[in-house]
MIKELUM-635495 format. One record per residue (C-alpha): residue in one letter; x, y, z. Coordinates in steps of 0.001 Angstrom, whole numbers, padded with zeros to 6 digits, always signed. Last residue first. Example, Ala and Ser with C-alpha at 12.3 -4.5 7.8 and 13.67 -1.06 7.14 Angstrom:
2
S+013670-001060+007140;A+012300-004500+007800;
This chain:
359
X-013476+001134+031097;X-014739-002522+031930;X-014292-003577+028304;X-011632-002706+026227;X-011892+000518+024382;X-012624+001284+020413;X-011734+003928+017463;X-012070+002778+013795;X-009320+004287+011762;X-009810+004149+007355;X-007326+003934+005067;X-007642+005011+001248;X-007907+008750+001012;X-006631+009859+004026;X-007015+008653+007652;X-010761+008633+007363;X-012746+007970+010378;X-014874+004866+012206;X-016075+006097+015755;X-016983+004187+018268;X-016387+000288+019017;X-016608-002074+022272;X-013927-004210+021968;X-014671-007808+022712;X-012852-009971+020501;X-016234-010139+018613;X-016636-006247+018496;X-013564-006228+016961;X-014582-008562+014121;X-017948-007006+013681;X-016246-003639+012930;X-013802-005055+010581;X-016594-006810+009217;X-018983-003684+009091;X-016453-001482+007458;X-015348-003587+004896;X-012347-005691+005001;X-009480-006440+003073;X-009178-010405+003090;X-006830-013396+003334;X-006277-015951+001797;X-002299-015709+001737;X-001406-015221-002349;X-004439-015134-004215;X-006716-013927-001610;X-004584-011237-000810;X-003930-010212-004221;X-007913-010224-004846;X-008155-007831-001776;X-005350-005490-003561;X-007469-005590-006256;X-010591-004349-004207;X-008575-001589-002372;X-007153-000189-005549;X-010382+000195-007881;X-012007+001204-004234;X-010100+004455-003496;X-012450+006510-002325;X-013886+004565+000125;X-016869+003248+001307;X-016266+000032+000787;X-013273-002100+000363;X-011551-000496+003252;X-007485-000224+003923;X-007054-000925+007750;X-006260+001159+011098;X-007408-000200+014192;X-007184+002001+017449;X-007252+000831+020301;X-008228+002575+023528;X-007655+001447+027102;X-010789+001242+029541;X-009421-002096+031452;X-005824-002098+031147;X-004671-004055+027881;X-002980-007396+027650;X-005625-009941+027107;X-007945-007430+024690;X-004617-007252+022871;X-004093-010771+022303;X-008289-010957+021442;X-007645-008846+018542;X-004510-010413+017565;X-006348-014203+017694;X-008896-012845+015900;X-007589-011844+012997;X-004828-014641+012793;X-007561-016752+012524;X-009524-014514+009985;X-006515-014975+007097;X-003751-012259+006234;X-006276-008956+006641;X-005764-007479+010364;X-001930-006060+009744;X-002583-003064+008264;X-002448-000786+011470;X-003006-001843+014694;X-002244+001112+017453;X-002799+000484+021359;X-003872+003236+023391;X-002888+003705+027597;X-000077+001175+027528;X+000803-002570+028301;X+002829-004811+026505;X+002990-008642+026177;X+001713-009051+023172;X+001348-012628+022361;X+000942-015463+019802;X-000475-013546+016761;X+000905-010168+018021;X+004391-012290+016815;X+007623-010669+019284;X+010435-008593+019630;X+010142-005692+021689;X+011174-002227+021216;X+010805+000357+024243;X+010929+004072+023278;X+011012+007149+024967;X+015230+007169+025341;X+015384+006414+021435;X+013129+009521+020181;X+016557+011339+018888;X+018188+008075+017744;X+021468+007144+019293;X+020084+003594+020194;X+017175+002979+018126;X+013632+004362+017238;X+014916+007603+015414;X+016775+005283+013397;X+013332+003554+012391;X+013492-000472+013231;X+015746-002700+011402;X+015690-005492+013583;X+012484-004928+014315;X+011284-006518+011372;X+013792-009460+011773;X+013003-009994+015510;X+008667-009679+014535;X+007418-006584+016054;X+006701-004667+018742;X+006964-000814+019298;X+006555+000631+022109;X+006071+004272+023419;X+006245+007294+025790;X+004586+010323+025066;X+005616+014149+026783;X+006433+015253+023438;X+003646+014871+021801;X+004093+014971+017724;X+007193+013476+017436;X+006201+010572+019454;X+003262+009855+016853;X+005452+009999+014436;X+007883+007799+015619;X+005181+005576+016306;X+003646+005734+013021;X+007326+004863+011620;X+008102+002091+013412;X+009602-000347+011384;X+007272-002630+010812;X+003929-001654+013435;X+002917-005327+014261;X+001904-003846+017629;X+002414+000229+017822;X+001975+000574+022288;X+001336+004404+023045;X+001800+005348+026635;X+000716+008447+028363;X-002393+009245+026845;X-004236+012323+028375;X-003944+014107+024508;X-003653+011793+021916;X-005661+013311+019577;X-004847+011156+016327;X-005513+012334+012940;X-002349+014128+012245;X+000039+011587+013786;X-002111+009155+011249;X-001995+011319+008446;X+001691+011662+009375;X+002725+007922+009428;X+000641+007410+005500;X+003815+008378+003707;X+006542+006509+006068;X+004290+003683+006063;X+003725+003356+002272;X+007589+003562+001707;X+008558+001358+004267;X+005552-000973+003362;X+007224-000821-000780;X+010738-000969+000317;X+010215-004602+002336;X+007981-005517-000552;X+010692-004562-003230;X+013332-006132-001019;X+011273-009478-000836;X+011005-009838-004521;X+014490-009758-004949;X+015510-012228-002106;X+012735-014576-003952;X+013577-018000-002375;X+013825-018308+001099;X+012282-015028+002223;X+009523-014704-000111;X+008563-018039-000404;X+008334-018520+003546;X+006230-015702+003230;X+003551-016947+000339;X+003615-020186+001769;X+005252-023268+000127;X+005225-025610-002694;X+005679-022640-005303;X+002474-022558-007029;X-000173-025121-005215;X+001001-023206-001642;X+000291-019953-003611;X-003510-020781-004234;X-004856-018782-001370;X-008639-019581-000406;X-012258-019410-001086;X-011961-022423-003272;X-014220-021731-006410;X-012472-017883-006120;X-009225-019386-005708;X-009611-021288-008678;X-010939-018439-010628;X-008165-016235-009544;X-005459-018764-011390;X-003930-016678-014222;X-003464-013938-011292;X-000519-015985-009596;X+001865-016735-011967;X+002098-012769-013421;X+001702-011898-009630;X+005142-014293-008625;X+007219-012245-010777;X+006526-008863-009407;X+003771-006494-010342;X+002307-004712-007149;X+005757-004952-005274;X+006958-003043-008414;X+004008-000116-008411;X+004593+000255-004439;X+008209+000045-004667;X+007856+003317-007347;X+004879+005028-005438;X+007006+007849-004772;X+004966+010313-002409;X+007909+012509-001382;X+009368+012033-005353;X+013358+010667-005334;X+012461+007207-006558;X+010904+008878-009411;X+007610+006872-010108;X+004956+009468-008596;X+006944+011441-011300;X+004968+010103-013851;X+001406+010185-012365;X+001224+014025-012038;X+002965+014411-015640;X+006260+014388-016895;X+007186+015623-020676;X+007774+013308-023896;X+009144+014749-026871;X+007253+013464-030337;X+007135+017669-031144;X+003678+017727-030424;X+004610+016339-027098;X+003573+013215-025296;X+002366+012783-021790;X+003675+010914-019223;X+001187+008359-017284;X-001874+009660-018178;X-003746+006703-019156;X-003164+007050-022764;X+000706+008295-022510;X+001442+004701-021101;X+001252+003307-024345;X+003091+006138-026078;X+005278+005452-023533;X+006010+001560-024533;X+006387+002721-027955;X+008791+005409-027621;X+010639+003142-025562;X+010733+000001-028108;X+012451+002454-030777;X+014974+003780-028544;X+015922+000585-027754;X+017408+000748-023602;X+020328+001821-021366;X+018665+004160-019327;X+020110+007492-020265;X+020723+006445-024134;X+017020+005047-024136;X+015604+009105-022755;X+017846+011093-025025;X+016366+008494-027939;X+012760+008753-026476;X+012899+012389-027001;X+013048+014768-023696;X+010751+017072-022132;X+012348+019738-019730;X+012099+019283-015909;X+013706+015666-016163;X+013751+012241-017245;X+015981+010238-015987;X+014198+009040-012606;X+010605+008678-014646;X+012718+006401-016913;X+014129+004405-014559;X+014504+001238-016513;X+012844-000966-013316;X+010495+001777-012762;X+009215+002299-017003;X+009395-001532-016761;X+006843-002011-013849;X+004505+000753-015451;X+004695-000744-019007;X+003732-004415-017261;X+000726-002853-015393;X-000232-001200-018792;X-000290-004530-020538;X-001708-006458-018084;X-004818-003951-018236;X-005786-005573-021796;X-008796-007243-020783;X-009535-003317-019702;X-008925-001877-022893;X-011316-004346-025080;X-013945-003779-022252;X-013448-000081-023014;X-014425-000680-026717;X-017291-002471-026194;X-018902-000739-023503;X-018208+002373-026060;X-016039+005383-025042;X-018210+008069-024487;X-017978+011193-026575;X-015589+014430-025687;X-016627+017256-028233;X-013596+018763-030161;X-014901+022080-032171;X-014632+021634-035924;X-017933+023092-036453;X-019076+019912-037751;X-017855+018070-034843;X-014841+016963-033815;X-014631+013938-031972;X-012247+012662-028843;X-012489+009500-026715;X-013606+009270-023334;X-012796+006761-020397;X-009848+005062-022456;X-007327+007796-021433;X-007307+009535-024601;X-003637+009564-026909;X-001960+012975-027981;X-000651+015811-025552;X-000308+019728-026158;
């Protein structure tokens, strides 16, 4: 048994003292959604305390649960009651608190952890940052220089060390997770050579080498990114004797050339850089080669509540964009792919499949 709704529906008994679920009022639910800051800030303590990490297979009180992770056992009960209502834990008859689907997506030990993902989401600079949407929205564009004095990244690396090992952990984490749906998805059958520009650390490469055996591949990069590329990638690794790694910014060059070229996530900082990716791989591909594009959609898509706030974020801190299928569409077509099919990789990324010209 659990207490607490999750703000959609409310319970009622009737007056055969059967429990009816009845609409939550547009009133009522606006109230909880002005309110969202709240939960976001409950989620990024229950991760930074580790609460989901100490609690285990058997439900524990909120004073077990404070001695493990150093914290008021008073404040904790409240804070989980809080996050009881959406589902996040669930409270016991007995005042214990149990794990639930959502929970233990913030173990750090959980296959689909979404622990960096929920921290990255909620650091420092996003409580400075959200305050001032309606600016960026009369502007069109990123109010982060205003904030700190400087660009998002150079913020990030100079002067929020912290902040920049959650987002390094959080695009680790989301790339190791999403690396087999893409494997998965991907016939690359006839290909020889596989070229993953902008493609982190290398996981969808490694993947995708895993996969078929008789693949070579590339993997480019920024130096730092590189730097610390998938051990699998590097000397010693078991894929390291099929793989070239080359430092370098898609942005001002790729100078590789392969049979299909994979972009993933990186097509959304500002439309400049955009374009001048697309048309960077246009330059360096074979006549005929396929690329593949793989971005989070803002349409069309399952997961819109995430892929439209995340789009927000973007325009808050870089000005840039998540796109919808026709602009990501329109913008390859622009560089002068020639586009087919658009699939889903899994519930919130989308691959659209194109050649170069003269093919």
């Amino acid at each position: 048994m659990t207490t607490g709704t999750t703000g959609a529906a409310a319970n009622a008994t009737d007056t055969a003292g059967s429990t009816v679920r009845t609409a939550t009022p547009p009133s009522m639910r606006l109230r909880e959604l002005v309110f969202g800051a709240a939960l976001a800030a409950s989620v990024r303590a229950a991760a930074r305390l580790g609460v989901a990490d100490a609690l285990g297979e058997s439900p524990a009180g909120a004073e077990e649960l404070a001695a493990a992770v150093g914290a008021d056992p008073r404040a904790l009960r409240r804070m989980l009651r809080a996050l009881t209502c959406y589902g996040i834990f669930a409270e016991q008859a007995d005042g214990t608190f149990a794990h639930t689907e959502m929970s233990r997506l913030l173990r750090e030990d959980d296959p689909h952890s979404l622990k960096y993902i929920s921290l990255w989401c909620t650091e420092p600079w996003t409580w400075d940052a959200w305050p001032r949407l309606d600016e960026a929205v009369r502007t069109g564009s990123s109010v982060f220089d205003g904030l700190y004095g400087k660009g998002f990244f150079d913020y990030l690396h100079e002067d929020a060390h912290e902040s920049a090992h959650v987002f390094n952990q959080a695009m680790t984490t989301s790339s190791m997770q999403s690396a087999l749906d893409v494997a998965e998805l991907l016939d690359l059958t006839g290909a020889a050579t596989v070229a993953d520009i902008g493609g982190g650390q290398g996981h969808v490469l490694a993947s995708l080498l895993e996969k078929n055996p008789g693949l070579r591949g590339t993997l480019l990069d920024l130096p730092r990114v590189v730097a610390g590329a998938d051990p699998r990638l590097r000397d010693g690794g078991t894929l390291a004797d099929r793989v070239t790694i080359v430092p370098g910014d898609c942005r001002q060059a790729i100078p590789v050339e392969a049979d299909v070229y994979i972009i993933k996530n990186i097509l959304e900082w500002d439309d400049d850089s955009t374009r001048r990716t697309l048309r960077n791989v246009v330059s360096a591909a074979r006549p005929g080669a396929r690329v593949v594009v793989i971005e989070n959609l803002v349409d069309d898509t399952p997961s819109m509540k995430f892929t439209t706030s995340m789009d927000l974020l973007l325009l808050l801190n870089v000005g840039g964009a998540k796109h919808t299928r026709e602009s990501m569409a329109g913008r390859m077509a622009d560089a002068g792919l020639v586009v087919g099919d658009v699939r889903p990789v899994n519930a919130y990324l989308h691959a659209f499949d194109s050649v170069t010209p003269g093919g």
